[in-house]
C-alpha positions as a Markdown table, in Angstrom:
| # | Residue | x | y | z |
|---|---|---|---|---|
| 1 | Unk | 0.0 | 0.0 | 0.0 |
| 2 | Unk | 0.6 | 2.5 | -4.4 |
| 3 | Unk | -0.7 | 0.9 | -2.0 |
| 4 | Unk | -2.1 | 3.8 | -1.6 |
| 5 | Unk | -4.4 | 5.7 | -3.1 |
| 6 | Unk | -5.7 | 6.2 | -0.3 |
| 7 | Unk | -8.6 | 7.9 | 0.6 |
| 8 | Unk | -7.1 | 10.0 | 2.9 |
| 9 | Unk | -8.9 | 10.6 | 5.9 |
| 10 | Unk | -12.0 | 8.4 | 5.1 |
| 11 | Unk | -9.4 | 5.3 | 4.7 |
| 12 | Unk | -7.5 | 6.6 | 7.4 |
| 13 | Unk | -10.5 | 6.8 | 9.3 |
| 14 | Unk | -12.0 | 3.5 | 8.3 |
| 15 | Unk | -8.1 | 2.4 | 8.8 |
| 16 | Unk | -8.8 | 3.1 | 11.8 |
| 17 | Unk | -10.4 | 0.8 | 11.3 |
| 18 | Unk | -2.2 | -1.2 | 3.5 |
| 19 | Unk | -3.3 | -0.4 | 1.7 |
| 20 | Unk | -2.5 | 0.4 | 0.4 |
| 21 | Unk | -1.3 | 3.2 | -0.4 |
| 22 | Unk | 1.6 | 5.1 | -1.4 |
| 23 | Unk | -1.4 | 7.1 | -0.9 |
| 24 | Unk | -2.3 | 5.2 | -3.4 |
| 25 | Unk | -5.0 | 3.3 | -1.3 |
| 26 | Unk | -3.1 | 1.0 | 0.5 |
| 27 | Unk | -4.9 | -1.6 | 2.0 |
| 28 | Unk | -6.8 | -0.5 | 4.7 |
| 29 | Unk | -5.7 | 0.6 | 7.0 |
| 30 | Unk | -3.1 | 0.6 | 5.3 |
| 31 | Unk | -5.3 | 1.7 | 3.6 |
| 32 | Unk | -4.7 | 4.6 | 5.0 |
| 33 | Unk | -1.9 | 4.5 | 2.5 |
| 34 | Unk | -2.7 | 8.0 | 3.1 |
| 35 | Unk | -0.5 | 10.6 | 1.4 |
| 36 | Unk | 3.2 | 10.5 | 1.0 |
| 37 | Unk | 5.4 | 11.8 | 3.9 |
| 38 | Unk | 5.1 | 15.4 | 3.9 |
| 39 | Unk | 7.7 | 18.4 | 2.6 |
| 40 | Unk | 8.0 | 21.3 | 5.0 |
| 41 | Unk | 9.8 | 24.6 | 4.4 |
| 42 | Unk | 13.7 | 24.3 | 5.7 |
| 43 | Unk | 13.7 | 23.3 | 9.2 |
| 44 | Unk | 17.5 | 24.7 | 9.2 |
| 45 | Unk | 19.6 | 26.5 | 6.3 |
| 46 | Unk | 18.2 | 24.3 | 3.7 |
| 47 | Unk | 17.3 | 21.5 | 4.7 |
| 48 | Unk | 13.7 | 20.6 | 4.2 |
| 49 | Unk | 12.3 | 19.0 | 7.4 |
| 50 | Unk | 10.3 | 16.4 | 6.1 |
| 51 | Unk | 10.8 | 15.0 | 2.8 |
| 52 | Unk | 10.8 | 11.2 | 2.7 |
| 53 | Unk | 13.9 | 11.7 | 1.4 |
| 54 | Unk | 16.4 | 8.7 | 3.4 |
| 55 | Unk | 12.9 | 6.6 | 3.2 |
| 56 | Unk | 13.0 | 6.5 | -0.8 |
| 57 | Unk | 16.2 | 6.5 | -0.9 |
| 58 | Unk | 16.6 | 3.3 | 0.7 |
| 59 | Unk | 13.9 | 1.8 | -1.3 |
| 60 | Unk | 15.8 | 3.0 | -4.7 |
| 61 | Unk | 19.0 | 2.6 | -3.6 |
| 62 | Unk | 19.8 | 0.0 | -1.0 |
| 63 | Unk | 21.1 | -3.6 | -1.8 |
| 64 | Unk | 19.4 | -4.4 | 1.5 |
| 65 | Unk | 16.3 | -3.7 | 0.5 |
| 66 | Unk | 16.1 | -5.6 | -2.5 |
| 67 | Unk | 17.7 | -8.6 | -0.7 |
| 68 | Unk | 14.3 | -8.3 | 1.6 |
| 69 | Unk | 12.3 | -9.4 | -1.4 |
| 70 | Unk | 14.0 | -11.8 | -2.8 |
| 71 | Unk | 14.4 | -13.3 | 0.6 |
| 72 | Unk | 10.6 | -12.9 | 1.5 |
| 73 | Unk | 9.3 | -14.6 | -1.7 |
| 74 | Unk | 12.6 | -17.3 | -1.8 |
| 75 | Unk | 10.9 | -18.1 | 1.4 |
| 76 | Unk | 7.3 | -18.6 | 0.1 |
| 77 | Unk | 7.8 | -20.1 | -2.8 |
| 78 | Unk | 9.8 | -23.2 | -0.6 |
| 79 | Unk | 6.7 | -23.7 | 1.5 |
| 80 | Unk | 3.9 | -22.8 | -1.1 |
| 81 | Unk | 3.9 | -26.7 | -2.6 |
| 82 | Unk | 3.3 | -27.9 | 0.8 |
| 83 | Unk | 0.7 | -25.5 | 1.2 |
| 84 | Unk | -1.1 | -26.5 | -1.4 |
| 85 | Unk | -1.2 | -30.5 | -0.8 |
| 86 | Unk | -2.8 | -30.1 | 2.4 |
| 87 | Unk | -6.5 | -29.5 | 2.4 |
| 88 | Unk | -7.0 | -27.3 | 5.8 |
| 89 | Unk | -4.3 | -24.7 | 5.1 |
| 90 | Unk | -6.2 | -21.6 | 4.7 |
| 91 | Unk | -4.2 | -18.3 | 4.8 |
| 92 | Unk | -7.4 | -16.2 | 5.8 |
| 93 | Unk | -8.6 | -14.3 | 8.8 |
| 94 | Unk | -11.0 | -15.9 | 10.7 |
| 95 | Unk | -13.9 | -13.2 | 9.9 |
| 96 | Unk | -13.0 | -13.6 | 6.0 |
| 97 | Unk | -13.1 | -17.1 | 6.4 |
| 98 | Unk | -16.5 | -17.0 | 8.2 |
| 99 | Unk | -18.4 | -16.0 | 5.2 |
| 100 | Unk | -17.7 | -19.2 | 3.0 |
| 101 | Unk | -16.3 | -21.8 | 6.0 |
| 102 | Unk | -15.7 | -25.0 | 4.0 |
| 103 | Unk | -12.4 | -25.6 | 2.1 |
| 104 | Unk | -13.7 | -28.4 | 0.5 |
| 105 | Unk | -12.9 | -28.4 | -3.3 |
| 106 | Unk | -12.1 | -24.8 | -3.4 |
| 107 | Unk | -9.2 | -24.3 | -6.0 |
| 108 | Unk | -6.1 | -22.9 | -4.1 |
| 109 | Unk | -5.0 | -19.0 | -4.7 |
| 110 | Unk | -2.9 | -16.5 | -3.5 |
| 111 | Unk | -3.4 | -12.9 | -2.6 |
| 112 | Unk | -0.9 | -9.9 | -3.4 |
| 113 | Unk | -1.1 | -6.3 | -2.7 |
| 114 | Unk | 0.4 | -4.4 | -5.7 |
| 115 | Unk | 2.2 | -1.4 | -4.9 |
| 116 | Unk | 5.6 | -1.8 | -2.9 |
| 117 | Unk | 4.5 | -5.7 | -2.3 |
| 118 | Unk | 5.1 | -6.3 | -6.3 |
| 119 | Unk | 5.1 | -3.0 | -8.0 |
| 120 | Unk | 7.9 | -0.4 | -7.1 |
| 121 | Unk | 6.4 | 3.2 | -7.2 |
| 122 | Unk | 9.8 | 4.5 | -5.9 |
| 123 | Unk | 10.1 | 7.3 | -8.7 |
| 124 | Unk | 6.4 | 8.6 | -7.5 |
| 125 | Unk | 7.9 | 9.0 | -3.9 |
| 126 | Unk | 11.1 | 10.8 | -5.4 |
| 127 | Unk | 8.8 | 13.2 | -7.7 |
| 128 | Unk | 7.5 | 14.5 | -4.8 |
| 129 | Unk | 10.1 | 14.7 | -3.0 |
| 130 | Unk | 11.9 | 17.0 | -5.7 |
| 131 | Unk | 8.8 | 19.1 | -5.9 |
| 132 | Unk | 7.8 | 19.1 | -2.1 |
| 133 | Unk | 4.4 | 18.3 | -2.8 |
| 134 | Unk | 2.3 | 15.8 | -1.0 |
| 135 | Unk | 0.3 | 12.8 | -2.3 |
| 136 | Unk | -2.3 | 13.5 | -4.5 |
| 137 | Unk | -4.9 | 11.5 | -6.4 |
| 138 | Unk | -4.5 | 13.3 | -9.5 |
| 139 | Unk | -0.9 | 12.9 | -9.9 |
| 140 | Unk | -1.0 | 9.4 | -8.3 |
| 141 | Unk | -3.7 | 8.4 | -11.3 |
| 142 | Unk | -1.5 | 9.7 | -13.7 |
| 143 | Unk | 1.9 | 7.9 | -12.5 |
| 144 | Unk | -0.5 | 4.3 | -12.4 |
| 145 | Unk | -1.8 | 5.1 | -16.1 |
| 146 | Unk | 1.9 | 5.6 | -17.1 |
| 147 | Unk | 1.8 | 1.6 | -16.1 |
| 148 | Unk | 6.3 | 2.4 | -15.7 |
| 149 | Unk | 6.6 | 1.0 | -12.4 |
| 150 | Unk | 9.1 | -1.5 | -12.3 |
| 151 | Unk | 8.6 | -5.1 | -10.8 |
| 152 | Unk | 9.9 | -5.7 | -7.1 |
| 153 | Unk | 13.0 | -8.4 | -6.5 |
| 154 | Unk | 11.7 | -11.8 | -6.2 |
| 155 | Unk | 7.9 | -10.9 | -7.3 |
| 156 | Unk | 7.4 | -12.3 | -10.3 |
| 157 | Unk | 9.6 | -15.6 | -10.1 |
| 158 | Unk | 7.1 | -16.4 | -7.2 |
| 159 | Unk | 4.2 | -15.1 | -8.6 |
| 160 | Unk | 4.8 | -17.4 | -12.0 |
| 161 | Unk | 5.9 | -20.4 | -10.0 |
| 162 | Unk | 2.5 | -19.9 | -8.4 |
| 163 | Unk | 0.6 | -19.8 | -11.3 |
| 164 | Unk | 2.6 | -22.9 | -13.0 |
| 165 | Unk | 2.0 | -25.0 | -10.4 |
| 166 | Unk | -1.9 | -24.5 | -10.7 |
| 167 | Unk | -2.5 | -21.7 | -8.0 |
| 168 | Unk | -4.5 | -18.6 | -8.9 |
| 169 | Unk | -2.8 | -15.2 | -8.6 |
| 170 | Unk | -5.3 | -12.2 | -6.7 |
| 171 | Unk | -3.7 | -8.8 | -6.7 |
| 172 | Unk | -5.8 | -7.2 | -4.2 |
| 173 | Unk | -4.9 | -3.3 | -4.4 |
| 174 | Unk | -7.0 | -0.2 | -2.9 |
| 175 | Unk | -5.4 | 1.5 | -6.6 |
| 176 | Unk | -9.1 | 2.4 | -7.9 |
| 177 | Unk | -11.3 | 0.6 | -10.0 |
| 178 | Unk | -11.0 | 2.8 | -12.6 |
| 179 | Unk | -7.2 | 2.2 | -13.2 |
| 180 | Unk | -8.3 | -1.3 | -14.0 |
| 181 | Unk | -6.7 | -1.7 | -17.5 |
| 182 | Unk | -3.4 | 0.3 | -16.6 |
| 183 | Unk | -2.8 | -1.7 | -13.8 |
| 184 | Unk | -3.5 | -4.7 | -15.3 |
| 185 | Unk | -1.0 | -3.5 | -18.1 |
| 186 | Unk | 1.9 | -2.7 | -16.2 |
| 187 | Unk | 1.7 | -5.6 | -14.5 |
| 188 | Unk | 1.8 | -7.9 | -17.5 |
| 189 | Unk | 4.8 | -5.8 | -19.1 |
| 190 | Unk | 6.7 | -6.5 | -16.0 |
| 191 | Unk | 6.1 | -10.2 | -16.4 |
| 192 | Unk | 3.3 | -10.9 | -13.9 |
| 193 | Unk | 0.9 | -13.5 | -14.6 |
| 194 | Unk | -2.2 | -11.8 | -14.6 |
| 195 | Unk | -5.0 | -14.5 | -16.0 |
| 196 | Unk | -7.6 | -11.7 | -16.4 |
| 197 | Unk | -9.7 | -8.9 | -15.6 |
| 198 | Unk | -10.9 | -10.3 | -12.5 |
| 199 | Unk | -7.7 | -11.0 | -11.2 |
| 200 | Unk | -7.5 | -7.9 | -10.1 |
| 201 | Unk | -9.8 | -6.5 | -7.4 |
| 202 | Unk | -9.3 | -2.9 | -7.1 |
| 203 | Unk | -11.2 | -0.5 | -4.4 |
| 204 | Unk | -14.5 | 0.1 | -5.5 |
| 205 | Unk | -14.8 | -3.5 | -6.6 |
| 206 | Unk | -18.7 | -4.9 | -6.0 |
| 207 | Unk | -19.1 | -7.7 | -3.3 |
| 208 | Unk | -22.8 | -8.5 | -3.4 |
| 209 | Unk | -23.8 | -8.6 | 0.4 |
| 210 | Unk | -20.5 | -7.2 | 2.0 |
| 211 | Unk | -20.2 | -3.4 | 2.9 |
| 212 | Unk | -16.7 | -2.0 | 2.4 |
| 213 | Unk | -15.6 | 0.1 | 5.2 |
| 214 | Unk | -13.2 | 2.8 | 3.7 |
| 215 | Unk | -10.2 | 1.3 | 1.8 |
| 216 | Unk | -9.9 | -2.2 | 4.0 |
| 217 | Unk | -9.6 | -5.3 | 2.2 |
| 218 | Unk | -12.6 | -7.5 | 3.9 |
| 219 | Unk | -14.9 | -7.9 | 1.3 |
| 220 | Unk | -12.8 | -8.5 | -1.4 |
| 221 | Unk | -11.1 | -11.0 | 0.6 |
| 222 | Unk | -14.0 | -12.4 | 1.0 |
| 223 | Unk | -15.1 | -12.6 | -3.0 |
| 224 | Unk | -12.1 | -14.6 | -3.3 |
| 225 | Unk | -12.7 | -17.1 | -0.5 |
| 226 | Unk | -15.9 | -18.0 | -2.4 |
| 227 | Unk | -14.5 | -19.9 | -4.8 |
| 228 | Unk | -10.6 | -20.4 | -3.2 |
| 229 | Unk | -8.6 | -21.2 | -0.9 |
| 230 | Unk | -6.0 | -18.8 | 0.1 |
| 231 | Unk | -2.8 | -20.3 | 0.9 |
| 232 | Unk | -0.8 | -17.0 | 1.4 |
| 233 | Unk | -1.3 | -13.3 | 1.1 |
| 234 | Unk | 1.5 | -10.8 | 0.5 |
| 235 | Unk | 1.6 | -6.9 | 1.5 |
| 236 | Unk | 3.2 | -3.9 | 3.2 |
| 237 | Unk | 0.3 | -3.1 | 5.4 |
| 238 | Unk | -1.6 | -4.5 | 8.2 |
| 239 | Unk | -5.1 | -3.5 | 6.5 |
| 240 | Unk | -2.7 | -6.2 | 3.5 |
| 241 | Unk | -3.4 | -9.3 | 5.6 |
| 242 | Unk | -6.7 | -8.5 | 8.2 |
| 243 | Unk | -8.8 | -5.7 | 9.4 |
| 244 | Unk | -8.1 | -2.9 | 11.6 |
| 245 | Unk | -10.5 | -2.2 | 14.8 |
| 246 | Unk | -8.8 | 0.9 | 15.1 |
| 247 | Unk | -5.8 | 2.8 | 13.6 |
| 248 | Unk | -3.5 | 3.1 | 16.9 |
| 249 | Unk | -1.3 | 1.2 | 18.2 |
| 250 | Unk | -3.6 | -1.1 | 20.4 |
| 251 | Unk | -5.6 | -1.6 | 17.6 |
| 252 | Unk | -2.8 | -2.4 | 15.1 |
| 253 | Unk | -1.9 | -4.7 | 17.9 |
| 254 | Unk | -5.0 | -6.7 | 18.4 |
| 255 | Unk | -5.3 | -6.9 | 14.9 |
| 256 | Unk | -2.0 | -9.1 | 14.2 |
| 257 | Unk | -2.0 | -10.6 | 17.8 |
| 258 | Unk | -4.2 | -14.1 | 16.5 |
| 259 | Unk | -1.8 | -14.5 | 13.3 |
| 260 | Unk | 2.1 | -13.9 | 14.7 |
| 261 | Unk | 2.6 | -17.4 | 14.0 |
| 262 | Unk | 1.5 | -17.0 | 10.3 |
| 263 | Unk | 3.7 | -14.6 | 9.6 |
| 264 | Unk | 6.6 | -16.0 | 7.5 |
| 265 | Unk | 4.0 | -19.3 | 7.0 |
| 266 | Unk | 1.1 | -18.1 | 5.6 |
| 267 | Unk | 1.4 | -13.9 | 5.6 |
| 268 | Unk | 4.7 | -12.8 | 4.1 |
| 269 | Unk | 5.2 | -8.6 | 5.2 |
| 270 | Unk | 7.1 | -6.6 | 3.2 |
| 271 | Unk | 9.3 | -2.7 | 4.2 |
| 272 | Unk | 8.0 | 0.4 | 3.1 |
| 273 | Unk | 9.1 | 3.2 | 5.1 |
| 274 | Unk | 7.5 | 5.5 | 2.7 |
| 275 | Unk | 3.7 | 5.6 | 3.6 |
| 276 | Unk | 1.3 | 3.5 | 5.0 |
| 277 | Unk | -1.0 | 3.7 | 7.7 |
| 278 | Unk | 1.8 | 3.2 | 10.7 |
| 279 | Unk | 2.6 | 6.4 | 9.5 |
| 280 | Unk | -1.3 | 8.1 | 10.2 |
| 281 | Unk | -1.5 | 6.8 | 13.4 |
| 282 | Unk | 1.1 | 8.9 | 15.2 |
| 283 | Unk | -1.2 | 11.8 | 14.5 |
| 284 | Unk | -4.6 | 10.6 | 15.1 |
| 285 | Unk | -5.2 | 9.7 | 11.5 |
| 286 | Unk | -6.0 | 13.4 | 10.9 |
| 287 | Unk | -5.0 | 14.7 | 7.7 |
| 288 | Unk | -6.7 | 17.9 | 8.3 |
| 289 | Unk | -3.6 | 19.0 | 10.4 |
| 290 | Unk | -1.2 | 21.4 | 8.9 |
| 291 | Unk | 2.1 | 19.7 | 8.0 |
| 292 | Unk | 4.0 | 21.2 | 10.8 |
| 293 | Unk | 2.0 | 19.7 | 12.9 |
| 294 | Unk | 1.7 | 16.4 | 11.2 |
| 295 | Unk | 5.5 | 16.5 | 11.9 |
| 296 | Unk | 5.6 | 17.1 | 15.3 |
| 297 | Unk | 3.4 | 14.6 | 16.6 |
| 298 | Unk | 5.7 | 12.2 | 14.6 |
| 299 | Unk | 8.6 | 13.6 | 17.1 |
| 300 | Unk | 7.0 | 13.3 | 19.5 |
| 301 | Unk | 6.1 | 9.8 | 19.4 |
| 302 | Unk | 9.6 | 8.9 | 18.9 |
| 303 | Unk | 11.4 | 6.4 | 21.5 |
| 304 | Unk | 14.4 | 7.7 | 22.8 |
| 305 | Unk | 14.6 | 5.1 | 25.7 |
């Protein structure tokens, strides 16, 4: 969650309740993907104060980071054969899984965010960084429909192993439905197996009987479970894997606290220090606060014990 679109403070709200998105709507709550880190004027002799600037370029520039991916989807792609042969692996929440409980004869799938899980939107981080702007939909629709952003170490070799070895391929993204067919372009031109239209479920998709909350990912987590069963699910957001009761730290903490053991098994996390709807929460999800003070709550919450 990019990721993001988000919806700003409606997703960061219903974060609150990955995303999901580089303000492009990242999954829920992180799907508050909400807007990219924010550019203030110089702090000091110019120097802006807050420009995401060490954040992207880590993600452009670091071996380390790249060596995250490979290692995440190396890792997944050793277990995902095993996964499959047995017939009560289920990579699911529980309250997804609710809505269709049987496994029996469902076709096995797996579920991937899009941007900064498999897609790298790097150079829409760094634009904004060189103009000091802040997310925008507008300029985030137009960066999607250039369908340029590159394919993330390790993404696609798993992703087409997946798909060879008969598992279905969901990417699950809150980019909005109407950036459909340049989505579903870039990811074909950087190698993705995309079977088709309906392989992607953007936000805005329609889940007869469910009512999405904001950006999260329930419902169409839920349309897949209908027909599948999810062995694994890949993101960069919380909001990525299960829903949010509430964008704060306790609630980002009750939310993973039933599933730590899955991680590595069954939910594979990937870095973005870029956006996301950790970032939100250290200001009360409220996007209606002027940059300044965006910033200093941010300070303030840092440890330095």
């Amino acid at each position: 969650m990019m990721k993001f679109a988000p919806v700003a403070l409606a997703a960061a709200l219903a974060l609150a309740g990955c995303a999901q998105a580089q303000r492009p709507a990242a999954s829920t709550p992180t799907a508050v993907s909400a807007p990219a880190a924010a550019v203030e004027a110089p702090a000091t002799a110019g120097v802006a104060a807050d420009d995401n600037l060490n954040a992207v370029a880590w993600s452009q520039r670091a071996s380390e980071h790249d060596f995250i991916y490979v290692q995440t989807f190396r890792n997944a792609q050793e277990k995902i054969l095993k996964a499959k042969q047995d017939p009560n692996w289920d990579a699911l929440p529980r309250d997804d899984r609710a809505v269709h409980p049987s496994l029996k004869g469902l076709k096995p799938a797996v579920i991937l965010d899009i941007d900064e899980t498999v897609l790298d939107n790097s150079p829409y981080q760094a634009r904004l960084i060189r103009s000091g702007g802040e997310f925008n939909e507008a300029a985030w629709a137009d960066w999607c429909r250039e369908a340029a952003a590159r394919a993330l170490p390790g993404a696609v070799e798993f992703t087409r192993f997946a798909a060879d070895h008969g598992v279905a391929v969901f990417y699950v993204s809150n980019r909005a439905k109407d950036l459909d067919e340049a989505t579903l372009a870039n990811l074909r031109s950087a190698g993705f197996p995309v079977a088709g239209k309906a392989s992607f479920l953007g936000l805005g998709t329609f889940v007869e009987g469910c009512e999405q909350a904001g950006s999260e990912k329930s419902c169409r987590r839920q349309l897949v479970a209908k027909n599948y069963r999810v062995l694994m699910q890949f993101g960069d957001q919380i909001g990525d894997f299960t829903s949010i009761p509430g964008n704060n730290d306790e609630g980002r903490t009750r939310a993973m606290a039933p599933y730590t053991a899955w991680i590595g098994e069954r939910w594979f996390v990937l870095p973005n220090p870029t956006y996301g709807s950790w970032e939100p929460a250290l200001f009360d999800n409220d996007y209606d606060l002027p940059r300044a003070e965006r910033r200093q709550k941010k300070i303030e919450a840092l440890r330095i014990k």
